[in-house]
Backbone bond lengths (Angstrom), bond angles and torsions (degrees), N, CA, C in turn:
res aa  C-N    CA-C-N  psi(-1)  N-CA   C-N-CA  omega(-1)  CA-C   N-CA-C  phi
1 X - - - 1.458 - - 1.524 109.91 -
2 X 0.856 122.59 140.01 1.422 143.42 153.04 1.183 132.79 -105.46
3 X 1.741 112.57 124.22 1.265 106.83 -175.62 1.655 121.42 -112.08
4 X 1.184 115.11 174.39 1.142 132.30 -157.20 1.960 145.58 -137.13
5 X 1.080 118.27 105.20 1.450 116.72 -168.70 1.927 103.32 -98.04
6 X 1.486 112.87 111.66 1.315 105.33 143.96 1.422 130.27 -67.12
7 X 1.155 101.70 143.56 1.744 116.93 -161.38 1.498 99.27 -85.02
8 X 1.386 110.29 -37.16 1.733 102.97 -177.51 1.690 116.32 -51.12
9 X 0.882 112.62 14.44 1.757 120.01 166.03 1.069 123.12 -68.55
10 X 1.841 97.62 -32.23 1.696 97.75 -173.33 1.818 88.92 -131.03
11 X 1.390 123.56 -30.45 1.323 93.48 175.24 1.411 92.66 -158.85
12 X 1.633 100.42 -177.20 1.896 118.91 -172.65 1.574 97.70 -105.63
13 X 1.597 129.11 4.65 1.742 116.78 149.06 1.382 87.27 -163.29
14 X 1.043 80.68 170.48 2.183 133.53 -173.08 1.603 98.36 -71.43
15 X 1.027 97.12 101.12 1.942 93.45 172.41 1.975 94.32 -139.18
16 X 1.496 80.37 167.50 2.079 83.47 174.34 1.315 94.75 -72.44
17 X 1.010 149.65 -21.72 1.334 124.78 157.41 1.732 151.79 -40.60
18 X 1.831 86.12 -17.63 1.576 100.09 -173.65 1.709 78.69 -113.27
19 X 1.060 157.99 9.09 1.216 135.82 -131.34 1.853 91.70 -107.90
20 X 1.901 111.96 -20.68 1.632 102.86 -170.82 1.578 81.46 -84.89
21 X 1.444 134.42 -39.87 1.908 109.11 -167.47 1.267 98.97 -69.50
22 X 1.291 142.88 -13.01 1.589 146.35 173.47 1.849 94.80 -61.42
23 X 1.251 99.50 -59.75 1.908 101.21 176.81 1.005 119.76 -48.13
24 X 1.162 120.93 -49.25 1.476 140.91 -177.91 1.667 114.50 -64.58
25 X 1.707 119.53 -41.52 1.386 99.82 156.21 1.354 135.93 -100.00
26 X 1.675 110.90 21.93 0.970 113.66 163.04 1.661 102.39 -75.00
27 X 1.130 133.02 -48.81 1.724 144.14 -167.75 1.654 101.21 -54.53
28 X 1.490 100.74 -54.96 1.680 92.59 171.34 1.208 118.93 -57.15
29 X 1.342 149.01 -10.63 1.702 158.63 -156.33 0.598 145.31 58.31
30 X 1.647 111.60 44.90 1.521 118.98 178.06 1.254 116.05 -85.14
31 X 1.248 130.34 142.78 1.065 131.97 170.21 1.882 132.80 -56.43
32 X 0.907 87.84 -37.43 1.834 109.79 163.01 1.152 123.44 -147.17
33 X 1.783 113.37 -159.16 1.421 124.91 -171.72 1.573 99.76 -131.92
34 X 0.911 118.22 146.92 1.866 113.98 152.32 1.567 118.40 -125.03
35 X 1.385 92.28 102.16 1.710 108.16 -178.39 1.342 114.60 -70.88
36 X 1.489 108.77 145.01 1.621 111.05 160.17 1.667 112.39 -74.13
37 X 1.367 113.71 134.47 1.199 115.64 172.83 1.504 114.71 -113.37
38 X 1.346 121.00 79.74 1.512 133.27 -156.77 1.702 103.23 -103.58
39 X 1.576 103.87 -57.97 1.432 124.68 171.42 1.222 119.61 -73.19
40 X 1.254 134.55 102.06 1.235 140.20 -177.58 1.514 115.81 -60.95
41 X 1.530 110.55 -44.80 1.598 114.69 -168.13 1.498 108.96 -72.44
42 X 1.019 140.46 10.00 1.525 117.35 -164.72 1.591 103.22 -96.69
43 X 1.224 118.21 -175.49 1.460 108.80 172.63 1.293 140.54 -102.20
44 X 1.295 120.90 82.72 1.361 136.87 -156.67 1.323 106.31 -68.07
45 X 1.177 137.81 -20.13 1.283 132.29 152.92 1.307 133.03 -34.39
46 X 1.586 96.07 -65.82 1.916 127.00 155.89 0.980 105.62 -39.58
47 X 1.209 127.79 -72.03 1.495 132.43 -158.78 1.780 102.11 -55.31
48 X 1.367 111.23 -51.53 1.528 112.23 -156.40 2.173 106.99 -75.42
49 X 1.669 94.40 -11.46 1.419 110.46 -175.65 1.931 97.86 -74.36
50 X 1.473 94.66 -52.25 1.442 91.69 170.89 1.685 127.03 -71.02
51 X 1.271 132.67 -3.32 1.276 141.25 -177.16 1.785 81.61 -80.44
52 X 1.769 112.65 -81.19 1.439 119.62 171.48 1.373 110.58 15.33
53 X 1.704 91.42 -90.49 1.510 98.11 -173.95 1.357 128.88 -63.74
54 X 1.560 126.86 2.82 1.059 118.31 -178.33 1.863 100.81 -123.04
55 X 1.517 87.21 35.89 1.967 94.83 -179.49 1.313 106.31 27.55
56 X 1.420 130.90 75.29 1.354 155.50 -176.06 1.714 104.54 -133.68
57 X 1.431 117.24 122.06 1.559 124.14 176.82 1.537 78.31 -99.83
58 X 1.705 104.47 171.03 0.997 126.61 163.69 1.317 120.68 -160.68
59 X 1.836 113.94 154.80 1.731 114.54 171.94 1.417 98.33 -106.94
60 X 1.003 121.77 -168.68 1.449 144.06 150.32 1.314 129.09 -124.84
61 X 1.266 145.46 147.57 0.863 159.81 -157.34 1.640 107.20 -133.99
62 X 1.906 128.55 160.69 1.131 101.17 -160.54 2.081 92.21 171.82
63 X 0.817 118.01 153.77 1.783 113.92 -175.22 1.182 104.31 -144.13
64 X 1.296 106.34 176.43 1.382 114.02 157.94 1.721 123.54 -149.63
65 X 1.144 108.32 161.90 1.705 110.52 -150.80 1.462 118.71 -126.21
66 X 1.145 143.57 162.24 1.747 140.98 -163.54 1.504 89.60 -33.73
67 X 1.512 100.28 -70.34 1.441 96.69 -139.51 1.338 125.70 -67.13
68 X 1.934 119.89 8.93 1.041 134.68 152.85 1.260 123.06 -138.55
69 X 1.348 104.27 81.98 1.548 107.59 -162.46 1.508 106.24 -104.18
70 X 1.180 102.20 131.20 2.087 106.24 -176.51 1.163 117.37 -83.74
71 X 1.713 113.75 18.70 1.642 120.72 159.51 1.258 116.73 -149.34
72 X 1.695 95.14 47.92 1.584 105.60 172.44 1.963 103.02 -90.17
73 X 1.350 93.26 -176.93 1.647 103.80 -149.27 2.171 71.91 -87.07
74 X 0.919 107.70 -57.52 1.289 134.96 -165.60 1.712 107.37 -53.38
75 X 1.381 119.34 119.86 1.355 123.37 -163.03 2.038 100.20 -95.62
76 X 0.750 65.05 -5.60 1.677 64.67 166.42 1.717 117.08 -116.46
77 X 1.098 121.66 18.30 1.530 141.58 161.16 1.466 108.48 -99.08
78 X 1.684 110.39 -43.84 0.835 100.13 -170.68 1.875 122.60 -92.06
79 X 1.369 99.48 -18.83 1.206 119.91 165.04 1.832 100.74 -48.54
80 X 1.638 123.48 -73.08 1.640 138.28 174.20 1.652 94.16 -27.29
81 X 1.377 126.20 -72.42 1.203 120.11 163.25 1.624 155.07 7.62
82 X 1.613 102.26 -73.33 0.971 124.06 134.81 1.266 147.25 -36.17
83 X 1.597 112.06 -58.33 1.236 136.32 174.05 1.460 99.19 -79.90
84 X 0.588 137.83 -9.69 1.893 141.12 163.85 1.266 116.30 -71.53
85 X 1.609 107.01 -68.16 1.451 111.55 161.46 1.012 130.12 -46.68
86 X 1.597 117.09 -44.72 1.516 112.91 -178.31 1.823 113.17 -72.15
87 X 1.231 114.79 -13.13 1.366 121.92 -177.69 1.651 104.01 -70.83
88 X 1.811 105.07 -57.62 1.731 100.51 167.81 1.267 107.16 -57.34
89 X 0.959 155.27 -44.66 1.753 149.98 176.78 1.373 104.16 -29.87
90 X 1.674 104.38 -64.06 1.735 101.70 -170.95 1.332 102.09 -70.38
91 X 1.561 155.33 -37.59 1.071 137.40 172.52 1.590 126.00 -77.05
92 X 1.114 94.31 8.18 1.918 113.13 163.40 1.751 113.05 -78.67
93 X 1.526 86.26 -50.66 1.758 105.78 -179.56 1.716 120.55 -58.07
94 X 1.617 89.91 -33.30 1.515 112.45 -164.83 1.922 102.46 -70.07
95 X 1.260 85.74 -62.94 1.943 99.46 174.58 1.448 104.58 -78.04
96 X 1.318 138.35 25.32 1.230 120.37 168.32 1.467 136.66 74.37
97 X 1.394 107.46 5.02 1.711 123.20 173.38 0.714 151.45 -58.00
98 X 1.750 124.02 66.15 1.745 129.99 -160.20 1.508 130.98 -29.57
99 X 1.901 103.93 -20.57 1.270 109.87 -156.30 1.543 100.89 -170.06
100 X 1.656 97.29 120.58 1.421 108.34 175.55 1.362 117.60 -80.32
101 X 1.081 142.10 148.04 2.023 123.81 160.85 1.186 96.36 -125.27
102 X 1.760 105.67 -170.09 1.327 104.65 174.30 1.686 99.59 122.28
103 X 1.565 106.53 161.41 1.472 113.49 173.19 1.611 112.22 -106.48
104 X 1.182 93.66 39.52 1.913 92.12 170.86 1.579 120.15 -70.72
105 X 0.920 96.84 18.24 1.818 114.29 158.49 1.338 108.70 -79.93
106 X 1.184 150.83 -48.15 1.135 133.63 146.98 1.389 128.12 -135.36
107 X 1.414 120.61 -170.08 2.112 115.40 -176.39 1.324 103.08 -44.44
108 X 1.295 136.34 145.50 1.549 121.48 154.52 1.684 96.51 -89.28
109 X 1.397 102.32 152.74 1.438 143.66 152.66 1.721 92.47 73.95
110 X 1.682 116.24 28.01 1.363 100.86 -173.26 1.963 89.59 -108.34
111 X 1.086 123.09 153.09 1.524 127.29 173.16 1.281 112.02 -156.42
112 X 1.262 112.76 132.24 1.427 136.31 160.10 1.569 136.33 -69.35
113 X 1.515 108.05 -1.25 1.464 120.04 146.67 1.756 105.33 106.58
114 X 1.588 107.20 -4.40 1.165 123.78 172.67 1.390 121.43 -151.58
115 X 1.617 116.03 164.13 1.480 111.05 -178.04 1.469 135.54 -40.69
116 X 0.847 146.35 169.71 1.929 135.35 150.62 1.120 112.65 -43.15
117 X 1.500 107.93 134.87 1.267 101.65 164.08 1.793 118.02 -116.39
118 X 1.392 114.25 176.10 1.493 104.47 -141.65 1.935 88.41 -81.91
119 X 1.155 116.20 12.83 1.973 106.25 159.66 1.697 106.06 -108.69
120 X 1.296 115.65 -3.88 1.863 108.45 155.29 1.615 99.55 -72.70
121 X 1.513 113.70 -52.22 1.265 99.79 174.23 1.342 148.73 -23.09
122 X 1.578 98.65 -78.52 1.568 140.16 162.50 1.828 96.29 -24.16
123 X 1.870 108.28 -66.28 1.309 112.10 -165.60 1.743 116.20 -60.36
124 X 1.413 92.19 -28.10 1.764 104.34 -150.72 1.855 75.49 -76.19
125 X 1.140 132.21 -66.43 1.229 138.68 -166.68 1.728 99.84 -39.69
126 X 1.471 115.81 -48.07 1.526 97.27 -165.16 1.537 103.92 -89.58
127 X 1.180 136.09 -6.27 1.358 142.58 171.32 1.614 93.16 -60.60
128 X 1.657 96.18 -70.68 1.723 88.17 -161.45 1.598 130.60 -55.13
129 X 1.637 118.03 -18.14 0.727 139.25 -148.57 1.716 81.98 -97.84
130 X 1.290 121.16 -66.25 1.615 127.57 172.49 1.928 97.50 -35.16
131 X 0.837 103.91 -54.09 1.696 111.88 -178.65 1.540 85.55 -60.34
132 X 0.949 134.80 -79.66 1.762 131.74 -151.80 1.250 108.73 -50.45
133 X 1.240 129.19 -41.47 1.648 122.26 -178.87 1.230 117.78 -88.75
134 X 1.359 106.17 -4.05 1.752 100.59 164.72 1.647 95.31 -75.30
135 X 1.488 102.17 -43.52 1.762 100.09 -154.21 1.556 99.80 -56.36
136 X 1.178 121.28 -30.41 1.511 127.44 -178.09 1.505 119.68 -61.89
137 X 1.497 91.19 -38.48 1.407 101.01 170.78 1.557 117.86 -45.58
138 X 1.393 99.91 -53.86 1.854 106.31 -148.85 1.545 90.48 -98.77
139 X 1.583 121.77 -2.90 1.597 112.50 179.68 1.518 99.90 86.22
140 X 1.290 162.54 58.09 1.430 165.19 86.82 1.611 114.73 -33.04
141 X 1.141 126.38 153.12 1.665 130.91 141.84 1.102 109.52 -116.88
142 X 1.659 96.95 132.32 1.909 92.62 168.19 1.535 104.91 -110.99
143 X 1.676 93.63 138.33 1.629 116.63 157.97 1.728 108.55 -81.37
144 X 1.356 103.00 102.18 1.472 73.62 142.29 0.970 124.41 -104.45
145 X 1.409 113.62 177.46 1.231 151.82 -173.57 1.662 131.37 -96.01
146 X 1.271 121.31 91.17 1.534 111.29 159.29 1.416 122.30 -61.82
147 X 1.279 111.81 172.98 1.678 111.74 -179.93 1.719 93.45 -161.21
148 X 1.359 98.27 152.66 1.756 106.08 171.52 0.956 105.41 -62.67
149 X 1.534 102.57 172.85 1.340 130.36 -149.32 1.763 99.85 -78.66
150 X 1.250 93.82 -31.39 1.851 108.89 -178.25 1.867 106.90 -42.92
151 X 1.214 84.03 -57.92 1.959 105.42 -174.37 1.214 123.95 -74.44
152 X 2.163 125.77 -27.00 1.516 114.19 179.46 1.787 75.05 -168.56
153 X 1.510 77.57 161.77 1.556 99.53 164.10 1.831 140.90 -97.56
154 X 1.001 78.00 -13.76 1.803 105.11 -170.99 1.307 109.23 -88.76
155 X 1.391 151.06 -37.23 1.041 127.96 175.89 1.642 104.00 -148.34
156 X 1.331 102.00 91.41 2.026 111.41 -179.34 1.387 132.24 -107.47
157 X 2.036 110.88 8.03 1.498 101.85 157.39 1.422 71.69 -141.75
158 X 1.652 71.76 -177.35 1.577 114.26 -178.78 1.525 117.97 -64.89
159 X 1.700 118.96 -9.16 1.166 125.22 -166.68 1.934 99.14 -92.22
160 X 1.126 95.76 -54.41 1.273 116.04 177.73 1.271 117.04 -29.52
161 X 1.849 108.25 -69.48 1.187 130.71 174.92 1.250 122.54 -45.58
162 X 1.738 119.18 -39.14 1.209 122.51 166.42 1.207 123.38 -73.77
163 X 1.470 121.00 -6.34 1.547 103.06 -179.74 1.828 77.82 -101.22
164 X 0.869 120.39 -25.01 2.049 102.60 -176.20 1.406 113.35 -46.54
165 X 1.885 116.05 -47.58 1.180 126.85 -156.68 1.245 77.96 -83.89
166 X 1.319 158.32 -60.31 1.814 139.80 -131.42 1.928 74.94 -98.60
167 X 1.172 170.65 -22.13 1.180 144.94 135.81 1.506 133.74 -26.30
168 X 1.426 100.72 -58.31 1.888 100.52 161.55 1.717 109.29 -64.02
169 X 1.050 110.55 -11.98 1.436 100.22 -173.87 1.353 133.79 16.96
170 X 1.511 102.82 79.67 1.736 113.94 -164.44 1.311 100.59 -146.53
171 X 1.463 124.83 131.94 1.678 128.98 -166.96 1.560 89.43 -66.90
172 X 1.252 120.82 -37.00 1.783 120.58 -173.09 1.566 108.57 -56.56
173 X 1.123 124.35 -41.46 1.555 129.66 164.06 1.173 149.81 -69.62
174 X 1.545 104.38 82.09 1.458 100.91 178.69 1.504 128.98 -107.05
175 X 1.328 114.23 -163.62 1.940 93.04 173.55 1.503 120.90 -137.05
176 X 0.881 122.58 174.21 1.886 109.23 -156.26 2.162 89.59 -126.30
177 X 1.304 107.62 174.11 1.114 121.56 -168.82 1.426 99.33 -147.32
178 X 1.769 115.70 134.69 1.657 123.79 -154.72 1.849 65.96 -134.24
179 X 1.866 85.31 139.43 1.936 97.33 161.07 1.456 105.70 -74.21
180 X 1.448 116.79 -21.44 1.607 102.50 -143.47 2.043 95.58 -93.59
181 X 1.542 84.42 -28.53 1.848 83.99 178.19 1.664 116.03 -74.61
182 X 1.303 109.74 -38.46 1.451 110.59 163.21 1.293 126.60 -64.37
183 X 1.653 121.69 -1.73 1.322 124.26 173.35 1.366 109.34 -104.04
184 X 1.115 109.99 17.10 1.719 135.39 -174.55 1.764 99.13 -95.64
185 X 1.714 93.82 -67.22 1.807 119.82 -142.07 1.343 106.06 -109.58
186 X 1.097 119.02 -40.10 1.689 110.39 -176.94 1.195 124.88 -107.75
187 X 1.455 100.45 135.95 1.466 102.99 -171.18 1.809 116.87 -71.12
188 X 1.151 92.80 -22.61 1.874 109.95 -179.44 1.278 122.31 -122.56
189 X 1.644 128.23 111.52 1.250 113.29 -156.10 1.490 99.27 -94.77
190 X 1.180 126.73 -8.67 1.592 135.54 172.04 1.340 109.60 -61.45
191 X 1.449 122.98 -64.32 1.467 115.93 177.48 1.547 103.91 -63.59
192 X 1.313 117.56 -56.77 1.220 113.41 -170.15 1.557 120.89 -26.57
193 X 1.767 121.42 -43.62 1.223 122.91 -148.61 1.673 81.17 -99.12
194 X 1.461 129.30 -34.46 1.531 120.68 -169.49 1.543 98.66 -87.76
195 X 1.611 137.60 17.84 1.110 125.98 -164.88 2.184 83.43 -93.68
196 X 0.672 115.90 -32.69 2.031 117.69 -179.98 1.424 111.64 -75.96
197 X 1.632 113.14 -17.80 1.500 104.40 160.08 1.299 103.91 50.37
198 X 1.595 122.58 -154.44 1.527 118.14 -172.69 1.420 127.27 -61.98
199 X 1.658 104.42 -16.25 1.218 117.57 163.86 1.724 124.94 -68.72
200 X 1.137 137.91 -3.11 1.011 156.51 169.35 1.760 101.84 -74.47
201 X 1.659 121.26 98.44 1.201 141.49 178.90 1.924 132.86 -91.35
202 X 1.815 85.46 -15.33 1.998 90.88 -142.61 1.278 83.68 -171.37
203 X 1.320 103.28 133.29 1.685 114.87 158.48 1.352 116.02 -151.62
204 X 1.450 109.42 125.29 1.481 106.43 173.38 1.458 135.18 -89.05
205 X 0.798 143.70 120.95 1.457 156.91 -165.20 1.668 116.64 -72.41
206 X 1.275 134.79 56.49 1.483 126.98 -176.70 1.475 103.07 -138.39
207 X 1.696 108.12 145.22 1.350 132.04 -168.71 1.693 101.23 -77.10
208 X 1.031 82.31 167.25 1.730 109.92 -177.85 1.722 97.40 -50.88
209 X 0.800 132.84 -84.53 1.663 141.64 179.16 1.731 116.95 -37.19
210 X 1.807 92.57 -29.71 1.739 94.30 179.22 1.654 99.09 92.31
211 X 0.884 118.40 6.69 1.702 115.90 172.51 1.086 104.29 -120.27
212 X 1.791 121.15 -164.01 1.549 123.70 -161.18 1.386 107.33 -58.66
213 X 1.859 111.57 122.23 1.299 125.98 156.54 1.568 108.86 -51.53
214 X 1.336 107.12 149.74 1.115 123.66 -174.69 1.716 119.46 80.02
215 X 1.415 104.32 17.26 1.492 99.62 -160.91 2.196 98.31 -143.05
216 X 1.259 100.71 21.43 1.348 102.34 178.77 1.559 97.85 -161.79
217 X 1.741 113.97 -165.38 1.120 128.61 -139.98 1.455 107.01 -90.20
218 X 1.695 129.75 -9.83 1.542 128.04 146.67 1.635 126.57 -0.86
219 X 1.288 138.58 84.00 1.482 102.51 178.41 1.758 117.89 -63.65
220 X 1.240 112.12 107.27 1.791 112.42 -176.30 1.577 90.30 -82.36
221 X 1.361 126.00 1.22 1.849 99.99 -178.24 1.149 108.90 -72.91
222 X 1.277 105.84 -29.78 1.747 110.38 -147.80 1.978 93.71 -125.69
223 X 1.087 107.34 6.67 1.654 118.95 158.44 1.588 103.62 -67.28
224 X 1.606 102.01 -76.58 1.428 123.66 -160.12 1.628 94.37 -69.59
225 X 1.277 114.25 -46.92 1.787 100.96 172.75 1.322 112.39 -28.26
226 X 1.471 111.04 -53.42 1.757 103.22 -148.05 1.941 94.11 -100.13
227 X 1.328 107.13 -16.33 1.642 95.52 156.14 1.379 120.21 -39.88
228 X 1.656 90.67 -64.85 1.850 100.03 -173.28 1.490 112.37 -56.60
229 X 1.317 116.97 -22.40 1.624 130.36 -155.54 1.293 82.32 -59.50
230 X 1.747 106.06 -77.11 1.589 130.11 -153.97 1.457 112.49 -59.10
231 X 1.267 125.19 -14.74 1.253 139.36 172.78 1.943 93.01 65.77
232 X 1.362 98.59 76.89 1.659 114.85 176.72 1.411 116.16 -84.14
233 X 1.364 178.25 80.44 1.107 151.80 -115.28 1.437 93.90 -156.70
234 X 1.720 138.63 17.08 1.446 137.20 -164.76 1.631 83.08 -88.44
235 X 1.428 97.52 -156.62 2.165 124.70 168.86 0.999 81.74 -66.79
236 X 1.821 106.17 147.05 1.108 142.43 -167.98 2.135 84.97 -141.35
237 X 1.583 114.91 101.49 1.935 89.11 -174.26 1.603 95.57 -132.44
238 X 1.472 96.28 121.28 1.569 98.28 159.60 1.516 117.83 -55.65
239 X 1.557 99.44 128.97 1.606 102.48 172.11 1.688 92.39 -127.77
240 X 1.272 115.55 154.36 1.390 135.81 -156.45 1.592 111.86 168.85
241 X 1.856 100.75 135.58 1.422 91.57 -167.14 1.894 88.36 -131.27
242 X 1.557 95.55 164.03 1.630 104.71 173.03 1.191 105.93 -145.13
243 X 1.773 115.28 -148.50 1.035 123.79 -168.40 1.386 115.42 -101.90
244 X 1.433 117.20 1.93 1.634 126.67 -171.91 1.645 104.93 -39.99
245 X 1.209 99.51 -46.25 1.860 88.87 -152.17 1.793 88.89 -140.46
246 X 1.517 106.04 112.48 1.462 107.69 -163.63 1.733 112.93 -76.04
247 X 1.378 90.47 -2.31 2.020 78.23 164.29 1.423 118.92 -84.24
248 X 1.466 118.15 -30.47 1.515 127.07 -173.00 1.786 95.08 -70.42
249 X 1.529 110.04 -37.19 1.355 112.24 -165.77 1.708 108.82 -68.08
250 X 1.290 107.42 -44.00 1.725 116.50 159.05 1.454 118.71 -60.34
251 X 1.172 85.59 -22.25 1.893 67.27 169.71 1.339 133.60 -112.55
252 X 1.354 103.96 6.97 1.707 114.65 168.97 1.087 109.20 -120.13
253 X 1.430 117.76 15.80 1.611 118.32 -168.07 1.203 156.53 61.97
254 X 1.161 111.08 15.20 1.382 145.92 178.29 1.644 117.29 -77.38
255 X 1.579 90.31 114.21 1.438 106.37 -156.82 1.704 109.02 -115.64
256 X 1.133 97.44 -13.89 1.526 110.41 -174.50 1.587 115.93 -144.35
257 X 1.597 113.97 156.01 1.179 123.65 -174.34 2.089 92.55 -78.61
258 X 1.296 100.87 144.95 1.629 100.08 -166.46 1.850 83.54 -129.54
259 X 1.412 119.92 -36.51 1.758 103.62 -173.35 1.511 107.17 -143.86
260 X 0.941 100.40 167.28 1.883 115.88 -168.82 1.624 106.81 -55.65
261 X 1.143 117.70 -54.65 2.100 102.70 167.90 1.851 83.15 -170.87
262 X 1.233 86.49 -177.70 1.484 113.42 -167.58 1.766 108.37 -52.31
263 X 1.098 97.26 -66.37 1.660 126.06 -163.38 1.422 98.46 -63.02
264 X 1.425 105.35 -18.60 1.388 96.80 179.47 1.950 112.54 -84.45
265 X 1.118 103.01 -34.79 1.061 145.61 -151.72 1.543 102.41 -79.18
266 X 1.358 109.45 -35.23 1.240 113.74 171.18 1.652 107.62 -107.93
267 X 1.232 126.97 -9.34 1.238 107.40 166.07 1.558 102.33 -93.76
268 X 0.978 148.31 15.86 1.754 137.26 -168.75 2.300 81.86 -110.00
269 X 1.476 89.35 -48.14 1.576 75.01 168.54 1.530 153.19 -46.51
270 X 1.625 99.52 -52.72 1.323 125.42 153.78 1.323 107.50 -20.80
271 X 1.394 98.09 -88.03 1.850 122.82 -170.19 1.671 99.47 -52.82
272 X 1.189 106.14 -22.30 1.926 91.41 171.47 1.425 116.70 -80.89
273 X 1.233 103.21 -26.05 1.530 104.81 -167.60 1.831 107.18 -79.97
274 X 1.664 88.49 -56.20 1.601 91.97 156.75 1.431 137.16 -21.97
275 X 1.449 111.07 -60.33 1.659 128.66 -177.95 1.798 95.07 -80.96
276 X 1.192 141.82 -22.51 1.110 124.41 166.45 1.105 143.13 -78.76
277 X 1.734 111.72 -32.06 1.096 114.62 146.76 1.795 149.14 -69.49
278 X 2.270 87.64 -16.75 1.649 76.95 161.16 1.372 121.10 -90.89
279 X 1.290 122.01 6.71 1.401 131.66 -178.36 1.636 91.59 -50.61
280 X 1.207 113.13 -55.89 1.513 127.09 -154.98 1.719 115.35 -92.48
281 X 1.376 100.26 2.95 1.457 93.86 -166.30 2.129 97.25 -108.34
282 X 1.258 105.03 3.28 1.440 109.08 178.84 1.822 98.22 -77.14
């Protein structure tokens, strides 16, 4: 297993500015970082030279929005799309990023007032799939990502997602599993997590509230049970949001201070994830 800190805790890109709390969870022991890849221009090269030296793996993380949405009606949205994705690909490649996540399967938080229909489908499938053989190209895997029903319409369990990814049918495509959306959507977190089978790449680790796992209404018994069940062994990445930076905070909804500071926040995590998985490994 490998574990994991999302960076959107403290910000939406990689600057020398984040680079001492980058130090700082390397010291606590995480194994990597998972960056937002929002800003295209910066230098992901740099950045991934400095991860290097501080024996830091990393994923990325990454969305997509109206105005290039990969299940718009409009073939020239969806075309932008593509070419969007494939742009984060090369700056995935550039910094060294085993693994994309994210719901760039379609706009987040945009909806049409009803379910998918089977030509969002059709589109979302040949977008991702156009996305998958680039990603193959340059050496990436993508997770995607479901999200509750709150945030998109197009892909909101784990069942779903798995028939999306075995639709693109591309070894580059796989799909990731969030605690906090399945504490939303599924009624069973056992099937839920074995419903991606080998396709199952990435899983993120965050509580119901979005603050320290292990410290709210998540069931982690029967989470980490069926981790150990499925014999999962990919990134394991805390995601958790606050008040650091009030656009990230508007946009996941975060209205209140929920834990004592970051650093804390990610080391009380660590040590949870830690003690849960050796619970299970005797």
């Amino acid at each position: 297993m490998k574990y994991g800190m999302n960076l959107l805790l403290w910000s939406g890109e990689v600057t020398d500015s984040l680079f001492p709390v980058i130090e700082e969870i390397k010291k606590i022991g995480f194994d990597g970082v998972e960056m937002p890849i929002f800003n295209l221009d910066l230098d992901y090269a740099a950045i991934g030279k400095r991860l290097d030296d501080l024996g830091l793996g990393r994923t990325g993380v990454t969305i997509r929005n109206e105005p290039d949405n990969p299940i718009s009606s409009d073939p020239a949205v969806r075309k932008l799309a593509v070419e969007n994705n494939k742009r984060t690909l090369d700056v995935c490649a550039a910094a060294g990023i085993e693994t994309l996540v994210g719901p760039y399967h379609s706009a987040i938080g945009v909806f049409s007032g009803a379910g998918r229909t089977d030509d969002e489908f059709k589109w979302g499938v040949d977008t991702m799939r156009q996305t998958a053989e680039y990603a193959g190209q340059v050496g990436v895997k993508l997770a995607v990502e479901w999200l509750n029903r709150f945030e998109c319409y197009f892909l909101n369990c784990a069942a779903d997602t798995n028939e999306f990814v075995r639709a693109v049918d591309h070894p580059a495509c796989g799909m990731m599993y969030d605690t906090f959306h399945s504490n939303i959507e599924e009624k069973c977190i056992k099937s839920s997590l074995a419903a991606g089978g080998d396709k199952l790449c990435h899983i993120h680790i965050s509580e119901n509230d979005r603050s320290t796992p292990g410290q709210g209404g998540v069931n982690w018994d029967k989470t980490f049970d069926s981790i150990a069940e499925i014999g999962y062994d990919g990134w394991m990445v805390v995601e958790a949001f606050g008040l650091a930076l009030p656009e990230i905070a508007a946009a996941t909804k975060i209205w209140r201070k929920m834990f004592k500071d970051e650093l804390t926040l990610a080391t009380d995590s660590l040590k949870f994830m830690h003690e849960q998985m050796a619970k299970r490994s005797k």
